[in-house]
C-alpha positions as CSV (number, residue, x, y, z in Angstrom):
1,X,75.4,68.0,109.2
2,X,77.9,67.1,111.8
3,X,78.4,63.8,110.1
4,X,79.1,65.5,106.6
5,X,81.4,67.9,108.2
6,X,83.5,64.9,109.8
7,X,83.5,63.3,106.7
8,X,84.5,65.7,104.7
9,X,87.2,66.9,107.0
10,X,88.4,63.5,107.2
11,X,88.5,63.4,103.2
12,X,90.8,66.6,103.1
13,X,93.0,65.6,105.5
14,X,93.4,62.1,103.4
15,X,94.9,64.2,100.5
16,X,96.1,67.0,101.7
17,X,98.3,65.6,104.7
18,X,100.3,63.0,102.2
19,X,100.9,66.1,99.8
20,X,102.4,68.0,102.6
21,X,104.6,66.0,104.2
22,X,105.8,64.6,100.8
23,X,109.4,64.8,100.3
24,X,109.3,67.3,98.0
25,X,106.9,70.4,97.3
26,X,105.4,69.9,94.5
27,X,102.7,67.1,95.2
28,X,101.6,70.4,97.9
29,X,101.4,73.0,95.2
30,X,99.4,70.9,92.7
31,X,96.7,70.0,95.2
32,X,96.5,73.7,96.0
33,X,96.6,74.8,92.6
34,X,93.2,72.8,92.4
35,X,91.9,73.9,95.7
36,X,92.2,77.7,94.7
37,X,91.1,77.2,91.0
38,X,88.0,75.7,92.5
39,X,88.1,79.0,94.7
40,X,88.2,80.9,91.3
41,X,84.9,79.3,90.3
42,X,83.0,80.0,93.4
43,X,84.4,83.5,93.3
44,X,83.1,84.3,90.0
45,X,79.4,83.0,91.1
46,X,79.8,85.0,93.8
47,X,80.5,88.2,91.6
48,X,77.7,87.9,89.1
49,X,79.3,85.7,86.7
50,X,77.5,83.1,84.5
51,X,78.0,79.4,84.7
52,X,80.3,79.0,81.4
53,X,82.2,82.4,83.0
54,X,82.6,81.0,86.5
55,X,84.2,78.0,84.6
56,X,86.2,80.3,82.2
57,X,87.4,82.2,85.9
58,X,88.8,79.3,87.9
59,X,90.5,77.8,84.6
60,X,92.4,81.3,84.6
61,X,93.5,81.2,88.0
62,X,94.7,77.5,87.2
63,X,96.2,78.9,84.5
64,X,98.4,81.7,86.1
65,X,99.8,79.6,88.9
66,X,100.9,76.7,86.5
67,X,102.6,79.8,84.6
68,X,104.5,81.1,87.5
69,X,105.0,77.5,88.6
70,X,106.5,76.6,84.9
71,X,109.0,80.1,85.5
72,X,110.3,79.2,89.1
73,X,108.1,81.7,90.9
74,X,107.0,79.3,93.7
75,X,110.6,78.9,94.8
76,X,112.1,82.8,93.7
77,X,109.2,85.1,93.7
78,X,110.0,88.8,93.6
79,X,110.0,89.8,97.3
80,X,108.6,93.3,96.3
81,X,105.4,90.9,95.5
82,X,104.1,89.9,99.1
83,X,104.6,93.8,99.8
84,X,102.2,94.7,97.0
85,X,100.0,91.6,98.1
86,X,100.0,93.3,101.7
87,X,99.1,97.3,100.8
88,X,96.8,95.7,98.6
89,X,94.9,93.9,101.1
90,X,95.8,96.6,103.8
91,X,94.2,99.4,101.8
92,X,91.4,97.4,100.0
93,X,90.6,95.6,103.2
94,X,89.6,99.0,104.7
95,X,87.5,100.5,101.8
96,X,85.8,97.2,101.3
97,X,85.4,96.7,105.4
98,X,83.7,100.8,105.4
99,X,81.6,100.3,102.4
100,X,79.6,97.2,103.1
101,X,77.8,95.0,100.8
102,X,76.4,97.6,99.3
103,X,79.6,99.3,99.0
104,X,81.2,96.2,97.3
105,X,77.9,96.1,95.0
106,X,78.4,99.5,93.6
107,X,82.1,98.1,91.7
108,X,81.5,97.1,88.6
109,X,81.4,93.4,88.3
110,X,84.5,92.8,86.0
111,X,86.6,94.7,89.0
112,X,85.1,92.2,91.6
113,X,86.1,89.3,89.5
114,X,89.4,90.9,88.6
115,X,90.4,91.3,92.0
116,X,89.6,87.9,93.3
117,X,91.3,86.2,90.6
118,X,94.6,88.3,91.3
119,X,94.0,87.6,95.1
120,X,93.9,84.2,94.4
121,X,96.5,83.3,92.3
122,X,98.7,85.6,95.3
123,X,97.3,83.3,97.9
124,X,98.4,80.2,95.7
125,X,102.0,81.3,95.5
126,X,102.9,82.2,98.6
127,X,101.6,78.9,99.5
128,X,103.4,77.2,97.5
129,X,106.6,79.5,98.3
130,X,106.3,78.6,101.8
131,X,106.2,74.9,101.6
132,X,109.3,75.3,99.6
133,X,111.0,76.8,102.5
134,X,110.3,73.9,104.4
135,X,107.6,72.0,106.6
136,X,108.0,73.5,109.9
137,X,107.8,76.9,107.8
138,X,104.7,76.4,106.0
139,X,103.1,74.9,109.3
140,X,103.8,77.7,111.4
141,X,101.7,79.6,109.0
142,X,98.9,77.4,108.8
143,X,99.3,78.3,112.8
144,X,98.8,81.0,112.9
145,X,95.1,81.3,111.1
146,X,94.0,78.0,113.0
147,X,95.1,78.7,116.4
148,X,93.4,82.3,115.7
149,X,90.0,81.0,114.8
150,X,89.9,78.7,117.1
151,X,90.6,80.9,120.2
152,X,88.5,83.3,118.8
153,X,85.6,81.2,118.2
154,X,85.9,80.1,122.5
155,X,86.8,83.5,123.7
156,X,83.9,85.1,121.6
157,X,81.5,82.8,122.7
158,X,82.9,83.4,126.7
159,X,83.4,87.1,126.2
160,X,81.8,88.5,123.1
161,X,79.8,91.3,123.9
162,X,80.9,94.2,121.4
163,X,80.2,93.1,117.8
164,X,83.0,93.7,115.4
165,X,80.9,94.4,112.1
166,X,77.6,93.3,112.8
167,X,76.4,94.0,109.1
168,X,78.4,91.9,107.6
169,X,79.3,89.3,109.9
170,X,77.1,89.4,113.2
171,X,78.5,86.8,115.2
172,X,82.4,88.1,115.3
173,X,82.7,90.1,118.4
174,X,86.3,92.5,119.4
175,X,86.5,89.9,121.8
176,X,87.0,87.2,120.0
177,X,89.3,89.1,117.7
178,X,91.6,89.7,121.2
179,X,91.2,86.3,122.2
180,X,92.6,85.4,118.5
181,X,95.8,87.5,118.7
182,X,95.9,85.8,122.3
183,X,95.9,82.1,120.7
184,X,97.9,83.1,118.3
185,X,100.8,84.3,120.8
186,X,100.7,81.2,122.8
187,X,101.1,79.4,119.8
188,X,104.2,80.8,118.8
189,X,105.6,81.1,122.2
190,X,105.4,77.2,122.1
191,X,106.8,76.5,119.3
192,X,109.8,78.7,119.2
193,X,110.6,77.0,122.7
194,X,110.3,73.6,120.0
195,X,112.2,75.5,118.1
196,X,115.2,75.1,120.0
197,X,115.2,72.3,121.5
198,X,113.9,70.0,118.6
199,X,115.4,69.7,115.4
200,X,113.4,71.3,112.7
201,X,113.9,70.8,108.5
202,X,113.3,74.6,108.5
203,X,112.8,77.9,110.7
204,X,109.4,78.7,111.8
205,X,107.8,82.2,111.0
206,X,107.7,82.9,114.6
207,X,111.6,82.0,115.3
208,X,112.2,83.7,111.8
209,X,110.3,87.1,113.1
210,X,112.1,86.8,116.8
211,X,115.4,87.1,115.6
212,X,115.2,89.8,113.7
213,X,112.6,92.1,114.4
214,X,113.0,91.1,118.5
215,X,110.2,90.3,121.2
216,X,108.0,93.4,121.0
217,X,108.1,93.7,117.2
218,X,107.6,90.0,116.9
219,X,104.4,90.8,119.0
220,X,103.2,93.7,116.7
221,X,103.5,91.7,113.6
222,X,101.8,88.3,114.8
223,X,99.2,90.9,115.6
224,X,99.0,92.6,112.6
225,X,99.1,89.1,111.1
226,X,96.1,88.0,113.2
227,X,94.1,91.5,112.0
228,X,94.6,90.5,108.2
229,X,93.4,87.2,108.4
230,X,90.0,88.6,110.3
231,X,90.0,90.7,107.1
232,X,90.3,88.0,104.7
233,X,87.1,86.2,107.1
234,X,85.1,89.4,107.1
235,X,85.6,89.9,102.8
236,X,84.7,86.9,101.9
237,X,81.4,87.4,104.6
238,X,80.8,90.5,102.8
239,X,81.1,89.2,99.3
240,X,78.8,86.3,100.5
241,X,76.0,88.9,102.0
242,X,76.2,91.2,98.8
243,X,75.2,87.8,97.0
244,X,72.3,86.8,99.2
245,X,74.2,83.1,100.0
246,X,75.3,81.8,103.0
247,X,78.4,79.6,101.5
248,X,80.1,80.3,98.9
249,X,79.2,76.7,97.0
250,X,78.5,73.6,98.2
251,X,81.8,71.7,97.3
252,X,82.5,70.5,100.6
253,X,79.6,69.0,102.1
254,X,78.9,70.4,105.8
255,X,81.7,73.0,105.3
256,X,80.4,75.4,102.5
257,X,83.2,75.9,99.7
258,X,86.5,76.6,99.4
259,X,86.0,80.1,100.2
260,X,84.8,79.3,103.3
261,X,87.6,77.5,104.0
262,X,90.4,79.4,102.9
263,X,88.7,83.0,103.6
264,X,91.5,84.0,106.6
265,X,94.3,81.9,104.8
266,X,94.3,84.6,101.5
267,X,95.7,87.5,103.6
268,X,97.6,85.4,105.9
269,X,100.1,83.5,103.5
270,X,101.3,86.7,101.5
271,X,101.3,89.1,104.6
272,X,103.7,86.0,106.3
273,X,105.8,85.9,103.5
274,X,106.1,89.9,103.4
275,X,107.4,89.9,106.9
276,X,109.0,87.2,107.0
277,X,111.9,88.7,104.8
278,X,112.7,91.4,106.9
């Protein structure tokens, strides 16, 4: 298993690192636009679609990130969009979060494949809207869902002793959640100190968010930032647990699916975005 998961990792990072650090963004957004399509297909297993269906699903999430790509959307996306992405995964987050699997079970299963397929496509473009801000943009970002998972995943297993939703995903503990936001703020802390002292092709979220929201704010919204994308984990565990699976396909061998992946990166990319413009 370990060896697969090297592998693998080592495979991703083959393609994906020389598509973003090309010179331009669009080598980024077409390797994406596959990665999330492929995310379409696993979705629509996951939501009691058939095989032809789950096909048809992730060639209609291709589908409506080439259009928006074809109509300049990656670079000029209506800002009023990452606000609708946010109350969308704000207020959904919550109902889906209180009702469970079974909860999620009781929508009808054209509205569960609906929704992923619109979250998606969301997750897609602000992706690609971010590495067309720049590098040191679009890395901050990424940032901020690694250095959260990773902190959590040590200061869980130090600390964790009160479970955070222990029917849907038993091993996340409130600990680890703090220790998260705690990773997270180091993080940025570091790098708007690089920031300023090394030359950057673009602002980063966090020096973006400092200058004009301020310290404190800057604090609350990294926060809140680090909150959604422990959503976006805990939906796609819940979606996963409704279907009886344990990863959401088997695309990437010794890492699950996309989904698995990608879970904490859906909320994260849009919510950025959405604060990013204040």
């Amino acid at each position: 298993m370990l060896k697969q998961r090297v592998l693998t990792a080592i495979v991703l990072l083959l393609v994906l690192l020389p598509a973003l650090f090309a010179s331009v963004a669009w080598p980024f957004a077409a390797f994406t636009l596959i990665f999330v399509s492929a995310g379409g297909w696993e979705w629509g297993r996951l939501n009691g679609a058939g095989a032809l269906a789950s096909i048809a699903m992730g060639l209609l999430v291709a589908a409506a990130c080439a259009a928006s790509w074809a109509t300049g959307w990656t670079t000029g996306a209506p800002p009023s969009l990452w606000w609708l992405a946010t109350v969308a995964w704000v207020l959904g987050g919550v109902w889906a979060l209180q009702g469970g699997p079974a909860g999620w079970g009781r929508l009808a299963p054209g509205v569960r494949q609906g929704l992923g397929l619109v979250l998606l496509w969301l997750a897609w473009l602000a992706m690609a809207s971010a590495r067309s801000r720049g590098l040191n943009f679009i890395l901050s970002v990424f940032s901020v869902a690694w250095a959260s998972d990773i902190a959590a995943y040590f200061g869980g297993r130090a600390w964790g002793r009160r479970k955070l939703a222990i029917s849907i995903s038993p091993g996340k503990s409130w600990e680890g959640v703090w220790s998260g936001m705690a990773g997270v703020l180091l993080v940025a802390g570091l790098w708007v100190l690089a920031d300023r002292h090394w030359a950057m092709d673009s602002s980063s979220l966090y020096s973006r968010l400092l200058s004009s929201l301020g310290l404190l704010e800057m604090i609350l919204a990294l926060a809140f930032l680090t909150a959604m994308g422990v959503v976006g984990d805990l939906a796609e565990s819940l979606v996963k647990r409704h279907a009886g699976v344990k990863d959401s396909s088997g695309l990437l061998p010794g890492h699950g699916g996309v989904l698995d992946r990608a879970d904490a990166l859906l909320p994260v990319f849009p919510v950025a975005l959405a604060l990013s413009i204040f």
